[in-house]
PyMOL CGO cylinders between C-alpha atoms (Angstrom):
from pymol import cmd
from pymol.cgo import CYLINDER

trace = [
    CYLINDER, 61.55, -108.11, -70.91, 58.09, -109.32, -71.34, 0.3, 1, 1, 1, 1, 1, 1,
    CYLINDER, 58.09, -109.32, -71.34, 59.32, -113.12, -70.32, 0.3, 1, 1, 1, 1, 1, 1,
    CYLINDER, 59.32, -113.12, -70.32, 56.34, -115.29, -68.98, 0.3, 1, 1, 1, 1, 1, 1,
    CYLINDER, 56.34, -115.29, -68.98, 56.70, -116.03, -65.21, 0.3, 1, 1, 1, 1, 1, 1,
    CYLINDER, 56.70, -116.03, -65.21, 54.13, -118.50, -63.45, 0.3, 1, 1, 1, 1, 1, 1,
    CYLINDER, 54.13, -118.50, -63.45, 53.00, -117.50, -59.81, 0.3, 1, 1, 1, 1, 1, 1,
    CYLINDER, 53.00, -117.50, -59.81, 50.75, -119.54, -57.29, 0.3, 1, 1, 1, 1, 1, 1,
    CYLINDER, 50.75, -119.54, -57.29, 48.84, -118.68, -54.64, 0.3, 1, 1, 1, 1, 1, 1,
    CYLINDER, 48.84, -118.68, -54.64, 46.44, -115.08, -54.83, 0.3, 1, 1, 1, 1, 1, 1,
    CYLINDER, 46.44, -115.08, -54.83, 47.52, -113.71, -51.46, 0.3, 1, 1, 1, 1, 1, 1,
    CYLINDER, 47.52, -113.71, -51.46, 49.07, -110.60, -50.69, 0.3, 1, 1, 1, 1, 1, 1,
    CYLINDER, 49.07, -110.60, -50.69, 52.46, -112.23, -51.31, 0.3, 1, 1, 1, 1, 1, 1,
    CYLINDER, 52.46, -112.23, -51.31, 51.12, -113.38, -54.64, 0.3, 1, 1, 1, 1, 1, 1,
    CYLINDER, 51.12, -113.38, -54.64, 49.83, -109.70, -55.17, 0.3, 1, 1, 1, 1, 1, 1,
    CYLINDER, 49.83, -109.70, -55.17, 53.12, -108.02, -54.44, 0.3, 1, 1, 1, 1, 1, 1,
    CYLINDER, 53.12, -108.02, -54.44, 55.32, -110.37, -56.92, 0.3, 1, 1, 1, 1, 1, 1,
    CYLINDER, 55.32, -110.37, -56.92, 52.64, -109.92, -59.49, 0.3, 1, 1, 1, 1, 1, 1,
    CYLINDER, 52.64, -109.92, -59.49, 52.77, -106.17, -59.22, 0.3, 1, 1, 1, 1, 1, 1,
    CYLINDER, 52.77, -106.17, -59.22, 56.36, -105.95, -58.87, 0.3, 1, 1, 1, 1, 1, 1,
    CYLINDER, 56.36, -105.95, -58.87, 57.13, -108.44, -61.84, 0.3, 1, 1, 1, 1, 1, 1,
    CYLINDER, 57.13, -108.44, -61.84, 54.99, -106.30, -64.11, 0.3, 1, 1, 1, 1, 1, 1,
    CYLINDER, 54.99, -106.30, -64.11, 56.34, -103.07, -63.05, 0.3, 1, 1, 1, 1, 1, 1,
    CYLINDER, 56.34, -103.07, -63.05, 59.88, -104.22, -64.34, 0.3, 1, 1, 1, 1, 1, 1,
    CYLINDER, 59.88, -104.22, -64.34, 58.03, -105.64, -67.45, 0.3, 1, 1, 1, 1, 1, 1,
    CYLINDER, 58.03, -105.64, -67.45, 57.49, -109.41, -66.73, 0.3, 1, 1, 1, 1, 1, 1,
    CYLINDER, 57.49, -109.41, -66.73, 54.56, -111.08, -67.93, 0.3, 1, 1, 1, 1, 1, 1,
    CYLINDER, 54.56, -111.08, -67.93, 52.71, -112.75, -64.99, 0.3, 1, 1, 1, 1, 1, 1,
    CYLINDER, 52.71, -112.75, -64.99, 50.56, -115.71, -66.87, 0.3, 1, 1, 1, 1, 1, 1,
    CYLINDER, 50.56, -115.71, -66.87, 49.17, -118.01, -63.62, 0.3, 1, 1, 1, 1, 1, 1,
    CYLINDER, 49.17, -118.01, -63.62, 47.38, -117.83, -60.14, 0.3, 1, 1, 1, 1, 1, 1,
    CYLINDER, 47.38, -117.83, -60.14, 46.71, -120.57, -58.41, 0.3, 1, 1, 1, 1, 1, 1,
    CYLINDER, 46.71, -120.57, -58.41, 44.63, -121.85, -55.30, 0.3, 1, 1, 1, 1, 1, 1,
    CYLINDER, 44.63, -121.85, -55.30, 43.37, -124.41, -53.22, 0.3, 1, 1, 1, 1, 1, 1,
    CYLINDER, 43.37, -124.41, -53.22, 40.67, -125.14, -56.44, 0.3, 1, 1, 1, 1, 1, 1,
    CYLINDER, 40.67, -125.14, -56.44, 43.78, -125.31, -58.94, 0.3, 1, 1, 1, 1, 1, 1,
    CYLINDER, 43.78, -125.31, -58.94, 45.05, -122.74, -60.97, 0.3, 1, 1, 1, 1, 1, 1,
    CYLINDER, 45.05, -122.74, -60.97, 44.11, -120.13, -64.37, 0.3, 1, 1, 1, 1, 1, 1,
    CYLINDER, 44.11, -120.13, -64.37, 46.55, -119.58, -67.12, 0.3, 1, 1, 1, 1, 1, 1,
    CYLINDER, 46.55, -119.58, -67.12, 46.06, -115.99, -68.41, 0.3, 1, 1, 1, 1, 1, 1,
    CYLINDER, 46.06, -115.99, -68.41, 48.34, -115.74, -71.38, 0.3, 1, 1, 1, 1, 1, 1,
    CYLINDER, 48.34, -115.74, -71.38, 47.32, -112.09, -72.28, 0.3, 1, 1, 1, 1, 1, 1,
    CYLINDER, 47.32, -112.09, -72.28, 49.52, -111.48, -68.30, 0.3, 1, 1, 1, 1, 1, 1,
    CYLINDER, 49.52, -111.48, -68.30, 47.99, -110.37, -65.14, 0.3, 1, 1, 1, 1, 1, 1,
    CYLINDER, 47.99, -110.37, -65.14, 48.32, -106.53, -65.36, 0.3, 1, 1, 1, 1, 1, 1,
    CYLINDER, 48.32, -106.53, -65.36, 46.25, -103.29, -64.24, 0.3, 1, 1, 1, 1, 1, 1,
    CYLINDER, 46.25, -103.29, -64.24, 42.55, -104.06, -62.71, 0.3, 1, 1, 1, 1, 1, 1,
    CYLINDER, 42.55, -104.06, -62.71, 43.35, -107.71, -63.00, 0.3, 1, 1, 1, 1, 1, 1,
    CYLINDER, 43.35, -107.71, -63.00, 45.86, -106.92, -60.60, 0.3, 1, 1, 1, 1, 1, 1,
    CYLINDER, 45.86, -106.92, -60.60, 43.33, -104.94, -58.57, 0.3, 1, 1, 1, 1, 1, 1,
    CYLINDER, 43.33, -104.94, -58.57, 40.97, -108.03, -58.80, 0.3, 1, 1, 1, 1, 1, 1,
    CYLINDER, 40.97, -108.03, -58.80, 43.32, -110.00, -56.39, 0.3, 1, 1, 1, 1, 1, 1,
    CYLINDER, 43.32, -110.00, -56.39, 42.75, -108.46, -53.82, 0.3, 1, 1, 1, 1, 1, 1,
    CYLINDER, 42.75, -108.46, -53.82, 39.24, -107.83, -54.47, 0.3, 1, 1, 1, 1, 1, 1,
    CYLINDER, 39.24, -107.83, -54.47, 39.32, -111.74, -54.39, 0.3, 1, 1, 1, 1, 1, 1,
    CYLINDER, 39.32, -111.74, -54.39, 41.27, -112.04, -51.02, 0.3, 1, 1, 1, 1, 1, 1,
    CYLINDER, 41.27, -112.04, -51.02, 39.23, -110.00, -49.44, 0.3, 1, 1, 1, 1, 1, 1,
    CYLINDER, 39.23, -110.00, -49.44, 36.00, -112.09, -50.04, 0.3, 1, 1, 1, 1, 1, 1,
    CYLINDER, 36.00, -112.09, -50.04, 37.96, -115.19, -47.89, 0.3, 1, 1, 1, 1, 1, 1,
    CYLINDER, 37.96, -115.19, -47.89, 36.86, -118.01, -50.67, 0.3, 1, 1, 1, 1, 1, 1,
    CYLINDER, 36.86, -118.01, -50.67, 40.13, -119.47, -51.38, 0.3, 1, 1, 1, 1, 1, 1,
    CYLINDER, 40.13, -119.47, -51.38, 39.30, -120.43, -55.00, 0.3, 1, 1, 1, 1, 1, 1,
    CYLINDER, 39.30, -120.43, -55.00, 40.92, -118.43, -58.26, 0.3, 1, 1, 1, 1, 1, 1,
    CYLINDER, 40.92, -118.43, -58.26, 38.15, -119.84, -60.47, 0.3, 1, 1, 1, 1, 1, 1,
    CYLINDER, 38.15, -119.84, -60.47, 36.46, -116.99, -59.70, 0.3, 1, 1, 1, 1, 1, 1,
    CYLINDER, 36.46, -116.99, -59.70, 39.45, -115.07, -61.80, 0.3, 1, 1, 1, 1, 1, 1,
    CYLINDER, 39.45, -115.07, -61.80, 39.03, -117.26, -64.85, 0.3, 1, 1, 1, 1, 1, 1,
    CYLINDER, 39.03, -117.26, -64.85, 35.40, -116.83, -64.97, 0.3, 1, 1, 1, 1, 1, 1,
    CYLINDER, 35.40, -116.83, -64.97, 35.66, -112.75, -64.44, 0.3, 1, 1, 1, 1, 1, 1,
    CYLINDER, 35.66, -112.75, -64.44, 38.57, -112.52, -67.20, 0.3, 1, 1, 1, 1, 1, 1,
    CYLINDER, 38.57, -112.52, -67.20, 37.36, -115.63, -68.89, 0.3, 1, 1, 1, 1, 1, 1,
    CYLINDER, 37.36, -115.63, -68.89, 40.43, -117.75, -69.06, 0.3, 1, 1, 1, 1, 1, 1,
    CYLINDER, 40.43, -117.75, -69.06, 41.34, -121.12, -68.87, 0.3, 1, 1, 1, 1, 1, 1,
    CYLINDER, 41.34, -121.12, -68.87, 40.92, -122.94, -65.18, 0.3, 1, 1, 1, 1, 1, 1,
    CYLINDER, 40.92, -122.94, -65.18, 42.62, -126.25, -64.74, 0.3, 1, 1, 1, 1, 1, 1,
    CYLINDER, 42.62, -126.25, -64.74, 40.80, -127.93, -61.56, 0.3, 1, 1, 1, 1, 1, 1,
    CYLINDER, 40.80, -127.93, -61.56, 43.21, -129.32, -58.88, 0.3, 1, 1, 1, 1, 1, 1,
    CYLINDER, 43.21, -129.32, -58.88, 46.14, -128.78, -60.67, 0.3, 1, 1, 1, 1, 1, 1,
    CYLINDER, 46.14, -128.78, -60.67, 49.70, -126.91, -60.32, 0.3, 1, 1, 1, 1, 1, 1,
    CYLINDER, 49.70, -126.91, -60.32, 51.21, -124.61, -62.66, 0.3, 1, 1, 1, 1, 1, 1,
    CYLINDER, 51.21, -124.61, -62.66, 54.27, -125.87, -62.65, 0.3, 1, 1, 1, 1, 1, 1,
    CYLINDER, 54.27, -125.87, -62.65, 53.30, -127.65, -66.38, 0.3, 1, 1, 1, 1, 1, 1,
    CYLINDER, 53.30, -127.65, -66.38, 53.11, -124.58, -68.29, 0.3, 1, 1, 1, 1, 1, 1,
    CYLINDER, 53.11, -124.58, -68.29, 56.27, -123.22, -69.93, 0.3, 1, 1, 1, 1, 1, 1,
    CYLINDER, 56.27, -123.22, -69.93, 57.98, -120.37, -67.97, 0.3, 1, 1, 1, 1, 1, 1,
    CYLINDER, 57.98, -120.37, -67.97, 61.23, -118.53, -67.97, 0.3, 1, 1, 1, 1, 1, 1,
    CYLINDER, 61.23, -118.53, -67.97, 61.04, -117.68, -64.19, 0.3, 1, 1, 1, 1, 1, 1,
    CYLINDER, 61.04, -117.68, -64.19, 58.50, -119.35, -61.25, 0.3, 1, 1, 1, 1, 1, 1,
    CYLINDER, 58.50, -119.35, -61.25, 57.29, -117.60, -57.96, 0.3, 1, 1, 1, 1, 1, 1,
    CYLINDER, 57.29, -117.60, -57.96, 56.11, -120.27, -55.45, 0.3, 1, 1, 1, 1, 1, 1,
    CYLINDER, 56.11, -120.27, -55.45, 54.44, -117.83, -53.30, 0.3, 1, 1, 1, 1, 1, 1,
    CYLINDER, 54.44, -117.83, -53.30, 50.89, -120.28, -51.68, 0.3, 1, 1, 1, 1, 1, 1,
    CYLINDER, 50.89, -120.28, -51.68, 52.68, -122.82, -49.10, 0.3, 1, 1, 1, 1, 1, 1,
    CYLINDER, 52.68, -122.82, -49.10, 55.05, -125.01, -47.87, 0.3, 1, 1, 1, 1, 1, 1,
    CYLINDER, 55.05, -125.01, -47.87, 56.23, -128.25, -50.13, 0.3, 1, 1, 1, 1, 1, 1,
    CYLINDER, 56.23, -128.25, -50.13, 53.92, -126.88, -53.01, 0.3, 1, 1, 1, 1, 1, 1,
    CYLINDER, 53.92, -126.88, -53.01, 56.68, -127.47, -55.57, 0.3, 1, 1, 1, 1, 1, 1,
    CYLINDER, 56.68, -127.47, -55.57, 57.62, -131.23, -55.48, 0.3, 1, 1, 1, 1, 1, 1,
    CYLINDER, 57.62, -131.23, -55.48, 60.10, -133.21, -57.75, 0.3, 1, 1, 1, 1, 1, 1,
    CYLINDER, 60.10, -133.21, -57.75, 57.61, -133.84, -60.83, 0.3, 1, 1, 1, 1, 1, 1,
    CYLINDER, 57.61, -133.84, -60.83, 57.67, -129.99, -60.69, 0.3, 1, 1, 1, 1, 1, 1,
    CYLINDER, 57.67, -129.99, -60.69, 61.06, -129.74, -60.93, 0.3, 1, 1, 1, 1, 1, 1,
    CYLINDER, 61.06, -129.74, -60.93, 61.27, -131.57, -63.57, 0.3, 1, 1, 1, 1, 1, 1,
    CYLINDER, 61.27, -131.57, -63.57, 58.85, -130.31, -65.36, 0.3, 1, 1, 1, 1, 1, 1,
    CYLINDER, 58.85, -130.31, -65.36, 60.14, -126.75, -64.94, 0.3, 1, 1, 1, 1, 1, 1,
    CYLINDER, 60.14, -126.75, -64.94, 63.51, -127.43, -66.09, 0.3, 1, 1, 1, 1, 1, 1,
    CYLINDER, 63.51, -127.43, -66.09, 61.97, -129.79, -69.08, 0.3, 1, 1, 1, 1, 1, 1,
    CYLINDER, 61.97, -129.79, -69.08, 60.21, -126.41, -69.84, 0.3, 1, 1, 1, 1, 1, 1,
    CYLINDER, 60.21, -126.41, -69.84, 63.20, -123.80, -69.83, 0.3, 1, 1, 1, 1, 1, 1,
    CYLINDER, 63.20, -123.80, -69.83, 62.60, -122.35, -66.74, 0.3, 1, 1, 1, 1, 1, 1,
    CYLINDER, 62.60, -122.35, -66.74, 65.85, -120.27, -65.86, 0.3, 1, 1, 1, 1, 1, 1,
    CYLINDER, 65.85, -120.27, -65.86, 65.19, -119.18, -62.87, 0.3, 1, 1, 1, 1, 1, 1,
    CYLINDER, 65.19, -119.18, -62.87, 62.90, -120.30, -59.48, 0.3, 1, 1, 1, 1, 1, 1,
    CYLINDER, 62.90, -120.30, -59.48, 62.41, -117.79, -56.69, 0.3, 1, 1, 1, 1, 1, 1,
    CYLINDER, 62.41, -117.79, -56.69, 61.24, -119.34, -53.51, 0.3, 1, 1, 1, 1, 1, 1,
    CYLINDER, 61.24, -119.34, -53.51, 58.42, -116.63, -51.28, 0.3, 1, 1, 1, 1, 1, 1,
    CYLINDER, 58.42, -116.63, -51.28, 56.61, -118.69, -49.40, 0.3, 1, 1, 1, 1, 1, 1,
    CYLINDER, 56.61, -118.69, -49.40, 57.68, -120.63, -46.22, 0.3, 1, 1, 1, 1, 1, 1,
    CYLINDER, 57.68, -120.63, -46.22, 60.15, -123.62, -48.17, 0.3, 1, 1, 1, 1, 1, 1,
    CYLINDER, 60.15, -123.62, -48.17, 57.71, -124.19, -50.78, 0.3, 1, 1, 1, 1, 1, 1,
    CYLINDER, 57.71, -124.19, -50.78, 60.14, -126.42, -52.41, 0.3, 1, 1, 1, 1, 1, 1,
    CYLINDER, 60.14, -126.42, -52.41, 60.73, -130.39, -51.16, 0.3, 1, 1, 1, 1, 1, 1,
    CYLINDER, 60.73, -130.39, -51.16, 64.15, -131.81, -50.62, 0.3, 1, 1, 1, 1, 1, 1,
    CYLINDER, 64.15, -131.81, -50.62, 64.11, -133.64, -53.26, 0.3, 1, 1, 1, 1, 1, 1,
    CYLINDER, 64.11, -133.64, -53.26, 62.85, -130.97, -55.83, 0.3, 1, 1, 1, 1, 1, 1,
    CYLINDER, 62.85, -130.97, -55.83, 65.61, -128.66, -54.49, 0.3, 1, 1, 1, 1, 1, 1,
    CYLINDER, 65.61, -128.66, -54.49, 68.46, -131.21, -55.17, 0.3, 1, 1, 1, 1, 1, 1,
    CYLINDER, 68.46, -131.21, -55.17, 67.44, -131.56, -58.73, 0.3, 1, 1, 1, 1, 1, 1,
    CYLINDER, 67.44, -131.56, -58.73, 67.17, -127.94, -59.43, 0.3, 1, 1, 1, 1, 1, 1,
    CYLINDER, 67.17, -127.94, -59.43, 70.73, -127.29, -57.42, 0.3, 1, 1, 1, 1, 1, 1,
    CYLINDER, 70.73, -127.29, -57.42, 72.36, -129.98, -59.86, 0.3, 1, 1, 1, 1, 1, 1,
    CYLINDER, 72.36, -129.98, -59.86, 70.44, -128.60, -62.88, 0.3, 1, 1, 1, 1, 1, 1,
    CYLINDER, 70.44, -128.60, -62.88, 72.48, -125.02, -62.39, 0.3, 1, 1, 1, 1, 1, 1,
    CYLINDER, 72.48, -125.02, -62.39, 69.73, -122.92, -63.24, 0.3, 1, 1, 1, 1, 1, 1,
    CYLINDER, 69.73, -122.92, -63.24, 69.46, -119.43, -60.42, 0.3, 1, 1, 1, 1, 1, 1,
    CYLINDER, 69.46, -119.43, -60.42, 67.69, -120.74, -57.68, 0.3, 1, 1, 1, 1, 1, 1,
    CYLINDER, 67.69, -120.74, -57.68, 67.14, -118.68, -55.14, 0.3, 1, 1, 1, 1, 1, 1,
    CYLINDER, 67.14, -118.68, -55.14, 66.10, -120.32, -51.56, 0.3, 1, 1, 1, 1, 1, 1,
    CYLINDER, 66.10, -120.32, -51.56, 63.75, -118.12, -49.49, 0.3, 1, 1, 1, 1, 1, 1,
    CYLINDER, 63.75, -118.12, -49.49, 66.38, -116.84, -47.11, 0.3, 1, 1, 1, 1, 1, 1,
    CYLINDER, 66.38, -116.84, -47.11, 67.80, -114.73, -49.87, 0.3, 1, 1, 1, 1, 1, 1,
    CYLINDER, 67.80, -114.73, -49.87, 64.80, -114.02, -51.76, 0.3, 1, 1, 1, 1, 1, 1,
    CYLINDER, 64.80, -114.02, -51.76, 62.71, -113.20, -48.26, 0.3, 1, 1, 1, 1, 1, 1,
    CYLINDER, 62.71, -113.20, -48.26, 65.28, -111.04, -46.96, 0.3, 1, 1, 1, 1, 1, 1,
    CYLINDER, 65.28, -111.04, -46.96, 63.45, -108.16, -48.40, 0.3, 1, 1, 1, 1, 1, 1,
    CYLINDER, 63.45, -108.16, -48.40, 60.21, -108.65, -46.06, 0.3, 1, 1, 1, 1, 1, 1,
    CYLINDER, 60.21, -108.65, -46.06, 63.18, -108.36, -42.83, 0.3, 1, 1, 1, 1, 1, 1,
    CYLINDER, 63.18, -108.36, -42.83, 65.11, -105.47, -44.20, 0.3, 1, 1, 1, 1, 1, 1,
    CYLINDER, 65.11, -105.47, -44.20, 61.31, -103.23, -45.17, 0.3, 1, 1, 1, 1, 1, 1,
    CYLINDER, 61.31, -103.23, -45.17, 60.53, -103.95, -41.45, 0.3, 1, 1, 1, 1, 1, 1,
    CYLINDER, 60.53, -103.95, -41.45, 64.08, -102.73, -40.39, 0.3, 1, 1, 1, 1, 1, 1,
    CYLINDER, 64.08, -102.73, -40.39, 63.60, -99.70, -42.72, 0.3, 1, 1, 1, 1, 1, 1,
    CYLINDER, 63.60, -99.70, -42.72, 60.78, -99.29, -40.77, 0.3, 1, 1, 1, 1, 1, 1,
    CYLINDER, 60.78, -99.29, -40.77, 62.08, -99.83, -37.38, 0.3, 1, 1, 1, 1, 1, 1,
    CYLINDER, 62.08, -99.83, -37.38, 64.64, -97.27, -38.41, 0.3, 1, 1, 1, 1, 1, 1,
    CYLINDER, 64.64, -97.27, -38.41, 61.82, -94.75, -39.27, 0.3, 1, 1, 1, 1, 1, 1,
    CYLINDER, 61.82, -94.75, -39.27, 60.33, -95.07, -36.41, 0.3, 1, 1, 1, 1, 1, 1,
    CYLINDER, 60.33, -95.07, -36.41, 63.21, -94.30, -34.19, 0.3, 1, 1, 1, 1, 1, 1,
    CYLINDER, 63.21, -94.30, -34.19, 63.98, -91.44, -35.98, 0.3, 1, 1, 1, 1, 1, 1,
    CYLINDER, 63.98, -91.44, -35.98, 60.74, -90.02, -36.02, 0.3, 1, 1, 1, 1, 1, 1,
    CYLINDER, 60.74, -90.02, -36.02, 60.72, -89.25, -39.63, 0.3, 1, 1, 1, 1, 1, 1,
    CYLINDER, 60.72, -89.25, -39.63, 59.06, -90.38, -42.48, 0.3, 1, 1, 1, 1, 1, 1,
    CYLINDER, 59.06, -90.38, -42.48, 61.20, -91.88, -45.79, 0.3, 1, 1, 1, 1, 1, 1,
    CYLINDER, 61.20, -91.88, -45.79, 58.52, -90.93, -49.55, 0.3, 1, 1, 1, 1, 1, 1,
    CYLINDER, 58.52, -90.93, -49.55, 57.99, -94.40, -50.57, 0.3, 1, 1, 1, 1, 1, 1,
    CYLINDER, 57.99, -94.40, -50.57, 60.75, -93.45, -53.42, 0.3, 1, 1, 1, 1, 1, 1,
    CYLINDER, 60.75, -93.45, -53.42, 63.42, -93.43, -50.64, 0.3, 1, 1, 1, 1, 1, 1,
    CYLINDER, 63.42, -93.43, -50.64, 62.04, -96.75, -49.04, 0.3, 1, 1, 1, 1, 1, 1,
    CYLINDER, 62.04, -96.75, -49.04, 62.18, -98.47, -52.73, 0.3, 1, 1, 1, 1, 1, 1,
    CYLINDER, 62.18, -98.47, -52.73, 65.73, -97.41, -52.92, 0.3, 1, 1, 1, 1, 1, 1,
    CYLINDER, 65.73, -97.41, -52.92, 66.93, -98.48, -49.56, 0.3, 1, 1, 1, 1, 1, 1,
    CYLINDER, 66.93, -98.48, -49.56, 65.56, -101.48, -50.48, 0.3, 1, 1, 1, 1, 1, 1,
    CYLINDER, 65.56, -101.48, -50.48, 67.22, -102.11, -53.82, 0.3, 1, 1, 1, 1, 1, 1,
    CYLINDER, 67.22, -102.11, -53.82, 70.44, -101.76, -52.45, 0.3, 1, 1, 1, 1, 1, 1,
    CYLINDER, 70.44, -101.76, -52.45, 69.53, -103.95, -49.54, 0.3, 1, 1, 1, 1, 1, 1,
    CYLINDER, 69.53, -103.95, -49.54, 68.69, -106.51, -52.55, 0.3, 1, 1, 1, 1, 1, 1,
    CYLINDER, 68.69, -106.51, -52.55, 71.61, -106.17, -54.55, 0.3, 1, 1, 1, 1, 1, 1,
    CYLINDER, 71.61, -106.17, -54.55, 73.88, -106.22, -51.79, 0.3, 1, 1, 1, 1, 1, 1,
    CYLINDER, 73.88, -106.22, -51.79, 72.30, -109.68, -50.94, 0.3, 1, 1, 1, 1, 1, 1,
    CYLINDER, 72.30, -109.68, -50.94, 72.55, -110.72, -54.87, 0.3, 1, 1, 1, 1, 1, 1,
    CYLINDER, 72.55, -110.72, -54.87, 76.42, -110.28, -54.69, 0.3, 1, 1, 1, 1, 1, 1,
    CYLINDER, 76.42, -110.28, -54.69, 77.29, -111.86, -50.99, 0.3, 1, 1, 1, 1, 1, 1,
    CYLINDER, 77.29, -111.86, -50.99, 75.16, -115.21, -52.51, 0.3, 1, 1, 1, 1, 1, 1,
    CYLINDER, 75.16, -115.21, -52.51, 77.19, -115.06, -55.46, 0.3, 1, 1, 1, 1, 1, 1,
    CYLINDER, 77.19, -115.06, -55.46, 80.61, -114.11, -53.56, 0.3, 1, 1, 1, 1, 1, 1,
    CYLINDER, 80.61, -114.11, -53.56, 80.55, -116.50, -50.64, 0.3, 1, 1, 1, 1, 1, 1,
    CYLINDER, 80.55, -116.50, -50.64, 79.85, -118.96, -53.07, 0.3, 1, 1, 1, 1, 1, 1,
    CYLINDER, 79.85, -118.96, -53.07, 83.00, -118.53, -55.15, 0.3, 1, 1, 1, 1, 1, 1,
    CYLINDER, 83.00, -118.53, -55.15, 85.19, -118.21, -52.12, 0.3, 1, 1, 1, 1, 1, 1,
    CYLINDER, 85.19, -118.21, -52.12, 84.11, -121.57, -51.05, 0.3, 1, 1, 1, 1, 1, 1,
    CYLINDER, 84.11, -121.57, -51.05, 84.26, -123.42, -54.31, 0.3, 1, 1, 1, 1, 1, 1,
    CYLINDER, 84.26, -123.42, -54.31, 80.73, -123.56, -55.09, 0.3, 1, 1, 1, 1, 1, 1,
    CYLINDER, 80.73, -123.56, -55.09, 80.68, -120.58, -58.21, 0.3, 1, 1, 1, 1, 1, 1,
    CYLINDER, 80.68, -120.58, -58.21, 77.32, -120.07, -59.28, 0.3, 1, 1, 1, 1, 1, 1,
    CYLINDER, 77.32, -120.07, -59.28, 75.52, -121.96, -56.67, 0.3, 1, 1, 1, 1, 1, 1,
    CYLINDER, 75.52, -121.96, -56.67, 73.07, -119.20, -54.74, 0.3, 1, 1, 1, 1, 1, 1,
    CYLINDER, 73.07, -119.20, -54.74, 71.66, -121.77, -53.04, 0.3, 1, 1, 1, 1, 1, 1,
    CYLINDER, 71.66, -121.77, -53.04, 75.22, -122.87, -50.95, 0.3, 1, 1, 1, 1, 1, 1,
    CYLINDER, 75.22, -122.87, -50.95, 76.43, -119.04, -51.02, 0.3, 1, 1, 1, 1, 1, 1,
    CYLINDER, 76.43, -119.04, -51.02, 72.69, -117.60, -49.55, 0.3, 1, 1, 1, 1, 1, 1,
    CYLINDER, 72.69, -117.60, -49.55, 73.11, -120.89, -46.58, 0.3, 1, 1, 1, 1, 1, 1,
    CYLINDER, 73.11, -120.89, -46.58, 76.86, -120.30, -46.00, 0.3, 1, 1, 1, 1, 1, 1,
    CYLINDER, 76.86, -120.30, -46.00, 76.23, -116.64, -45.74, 0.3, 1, 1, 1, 1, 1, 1,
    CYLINDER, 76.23, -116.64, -45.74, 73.60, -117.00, -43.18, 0.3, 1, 1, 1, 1, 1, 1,
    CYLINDER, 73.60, -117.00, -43.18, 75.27, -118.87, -41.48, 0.3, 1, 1, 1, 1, 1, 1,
    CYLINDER, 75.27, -118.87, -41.48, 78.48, -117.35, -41.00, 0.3, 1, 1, 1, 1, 1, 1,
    CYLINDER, 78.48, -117.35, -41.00, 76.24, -114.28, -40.63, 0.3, 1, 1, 1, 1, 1, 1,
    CYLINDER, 76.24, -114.28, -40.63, 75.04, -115.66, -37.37, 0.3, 1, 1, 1, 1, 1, 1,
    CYLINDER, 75.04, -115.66, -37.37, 77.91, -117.92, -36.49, 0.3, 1, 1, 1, 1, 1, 1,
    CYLINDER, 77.91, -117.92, -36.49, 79.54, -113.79, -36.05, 0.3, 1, 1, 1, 1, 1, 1,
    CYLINDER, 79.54, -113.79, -36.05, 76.80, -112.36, -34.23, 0.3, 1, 1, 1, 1, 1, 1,
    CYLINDER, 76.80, -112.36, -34.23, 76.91, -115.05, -31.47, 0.3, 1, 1, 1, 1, 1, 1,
    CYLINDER, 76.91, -115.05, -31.47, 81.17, -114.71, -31.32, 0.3, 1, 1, 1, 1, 1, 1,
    CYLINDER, 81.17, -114.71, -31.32, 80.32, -110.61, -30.84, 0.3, 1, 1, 1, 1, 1, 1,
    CYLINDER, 80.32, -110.61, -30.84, 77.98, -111.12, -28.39, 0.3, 1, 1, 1, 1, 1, 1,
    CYLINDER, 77.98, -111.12, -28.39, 80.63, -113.57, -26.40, 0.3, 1, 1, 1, 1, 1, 1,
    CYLINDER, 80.63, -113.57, -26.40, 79.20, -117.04, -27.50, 0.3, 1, 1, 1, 1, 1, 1,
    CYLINDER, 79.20, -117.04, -27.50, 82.02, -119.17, -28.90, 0.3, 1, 1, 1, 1, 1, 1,
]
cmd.load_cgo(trace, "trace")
C-alpha cells in the first residue's frame, strides 16, 4: 500500500508499529520525542528500524540523534501531527494528540487514527475526530492485542508447549479480526453504524457488565 503513516514516540511500542506497518507495506515517515520530531520521507525501514532501538537503549530521550544519523529533517519541539498522513500511530504518552491535532489531521486527509499509548488523545480531540467519521480506533480495541499475546502466552505456559512464532502471529490475527468485527457489529446493533469508537466502549462494557452477572454480581 505504500500510504504514509506518522508515528511518535521511539520506544518499543513505537518500534513494534513501525516494524509491523512496514511489514504489511506502509510507509512509516515520523518519530518523535521529548526534543520534537524527524520527518523521513524516504520511510523508516530495515537498519533504520534497527537504529531505534539502538537509540532506546542509550536512555537519551531525544530522536535528533535519528535525523542527524540518516540526515533528515528535525523540527525542534514540535508534533507531527502537521505533516500529511493517511493513517497516525500516537504511540509516546498520554494527551499527546490535542484538538489543533485533530484538526490538523483531518485538514490533512488522515483516514484513519490508531490510539497505542495510554489515551493519547484529549476529550476534546476525540469528539472532533468521532463527528468527523473517519476509523478511529480508541486504545481498548487497538491495545487488545498486548492482553490477548500475554494470554497466548499464559496459555503456553500451562500447556507446557511452545507455539513457532508463525502460530503465535496467527492466533493473534484472528484475535484482531475478531475484535475488528464486534466494534463494527455492536455498533450497528445499537444505532451507531460505523462508529468504532461507541461499538469498541459498548463492547467492553457489556463484556464486563457479563462477566460480573456469571460470577453472581447483578
Amino acid at each position: 500500500m505504500n500510504a504514509p503513516i506518522a508515528v511518535s514516540g521511539f520506544g518499543n511500542v513505537a518500534w513494534g508499529v513501525v516494524t509491523k506497518a512496514t511489514q504489511m507495506g506502509g510507509k512509516i515517515v515520523t518519530l518523535s520525542g521529548p526534543d520534537g520530531f524527524i520527518h523521513d520521507p524516504k520511510g523508516i525501514h530495515g537498519e533504520k528500524i534497527d537504529y531505534m532501538l539502538a537509540m532506546r537503549r542509550t536512555n537519551r530521550d531525544r530522536v535528533e540523534d535519528y535525523a542527524t544519523e540518516f540526515g533528515v529533517e528535525f523540527y525542534p519541539g514540535e508534533r507531527p501531527w502537521d505533516l500529511p498522513c493517511d493513517v497516525a500511530f500516537p504511540c509516546a504518552c498520554e494527551n499527546e494528540l490535542d484538538e489543533k491535532d485533530a484538526l490538523n489531521l483531518l485538514k490533512n486527509g488522515c483516514q484513519c487514527i490508531t490510539e497505542v499509548s495510554n489515551m493519547p488523545v484529549t476529550q476534546k480531540a476525540m469528539d472532533l475526530l468521532v463527528e468527523s467519521g473517519i476509523l478511529y480506533s480508541p486504545g481498548k480495541a487497538s491495545n487488545a492485542a498486548g492482553v490477548a499475546c500475554s494470554g497466548l502466552e499464559m496459555a503456553q505456559n500451562s500447556s507446557k508447549i511452545r507455539w513457532p512464532r508463525e502460530e503465535v502471529e496467527q492466533r493473534l490475527r484472528t484475535i484482531i479480526i475478531d475484535i475488528h468485527e464486534t466494534c463494527l457489529s455492536v455498533a450497528e446493533r445499537y444505532g451507531q453504524k460505523g462508529n468504532y469508537f461507541f461499538g469498541a466502549n459498548i463492547a467492553g462494557f457489556i463484556k464486563v457488565a457479563n462477566a460480573m452477572i456469571d460470577q453472581g454480581n447483578t
